[in-house]
N, C-alpha and C positions, 0 to 999 in steps of 0.2 A: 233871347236872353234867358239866363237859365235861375238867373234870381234876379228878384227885383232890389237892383241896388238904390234907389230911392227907398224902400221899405228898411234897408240895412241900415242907411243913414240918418234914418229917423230915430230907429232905434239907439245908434249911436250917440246919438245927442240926448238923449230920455237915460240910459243906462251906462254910459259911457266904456272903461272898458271890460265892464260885467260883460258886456255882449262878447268878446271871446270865449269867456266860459260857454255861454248860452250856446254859442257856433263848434265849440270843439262838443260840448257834450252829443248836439244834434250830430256831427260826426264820428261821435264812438260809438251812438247808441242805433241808429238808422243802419246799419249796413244788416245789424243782428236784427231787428225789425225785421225788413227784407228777408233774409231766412227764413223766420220765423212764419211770415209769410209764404214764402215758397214752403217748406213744411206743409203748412195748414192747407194747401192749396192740392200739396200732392196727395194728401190724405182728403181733403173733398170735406174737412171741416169747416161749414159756414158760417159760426159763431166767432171759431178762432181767426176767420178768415176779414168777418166783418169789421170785428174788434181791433186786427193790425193795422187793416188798412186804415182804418179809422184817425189810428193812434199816426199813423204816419203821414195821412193826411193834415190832421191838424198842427206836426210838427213842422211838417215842411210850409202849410202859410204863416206861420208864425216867424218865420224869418225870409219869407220872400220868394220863396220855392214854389212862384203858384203852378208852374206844369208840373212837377212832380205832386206837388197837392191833387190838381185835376184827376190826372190818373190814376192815384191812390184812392179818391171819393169814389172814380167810375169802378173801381173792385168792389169797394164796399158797396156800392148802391147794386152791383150784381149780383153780392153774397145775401144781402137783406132779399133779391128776390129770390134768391135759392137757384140762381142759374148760372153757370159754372162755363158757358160755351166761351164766353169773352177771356178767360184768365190766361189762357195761353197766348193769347195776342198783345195783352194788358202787362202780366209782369215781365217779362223782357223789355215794354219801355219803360215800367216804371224803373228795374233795372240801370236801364243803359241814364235816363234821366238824373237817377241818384251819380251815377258818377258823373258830369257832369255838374251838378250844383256842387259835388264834392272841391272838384278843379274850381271852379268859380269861388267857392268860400275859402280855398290853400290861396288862391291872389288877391280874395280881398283881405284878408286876414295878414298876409304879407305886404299889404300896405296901407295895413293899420295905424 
């Protein structure tokens, strides 16, 4: 499962249908993240690198995404150690994982 839909549903009931916004914004803003990432990654910047992942990590458990969370932490917890071996095996999932939750949040959003 690529989001935790108990997570969506809670929030659904907390926030009602604010949570669309919240879900489209995480899909306008997340793809340019990802870039921005890859950017910083192919430049071998660890600040900028820590700091996306960072940001992407924390967007994606905030709505349920905990594998794309996971693998967005395991970047940054590599960029904090200044070690760079893992990134080329790490952003293609976190890649292919983002589209994926993407697909999963276009049906549950369409059966909102």
């Amino acid at each position: 499962m690529h989001i935790d839909l108990d997570n969506l549903d809670m929030l659904k009931e907390i926030i009602g249908d604010d949570l669309k916004e919240v879900l489209n914004v995480f899909l306008d803003s997340t793809p340019d993240s990802i870039l921005q990432l890859q950017n910083a990654i192919d430049s071998n910047t660890m600040p900028k690198i820590q700091s996306l992942a960072h940001a992407i990590k924390g967007s994606a458990a905030n709505i349920g995404a905990n594998q794309l969370s996971i693998l967005a932490g395991q970047i940054e917890q590599q960029a904090k150690l200044n070690n760079s071996a893992n990134f080329a095996e790490l952003l293609p999932q976190v890649i292919s994982e983002n589209r994926a939750v993407e697909e999963a949040l276009k049906t549950y959003m369409a059966n909102f």
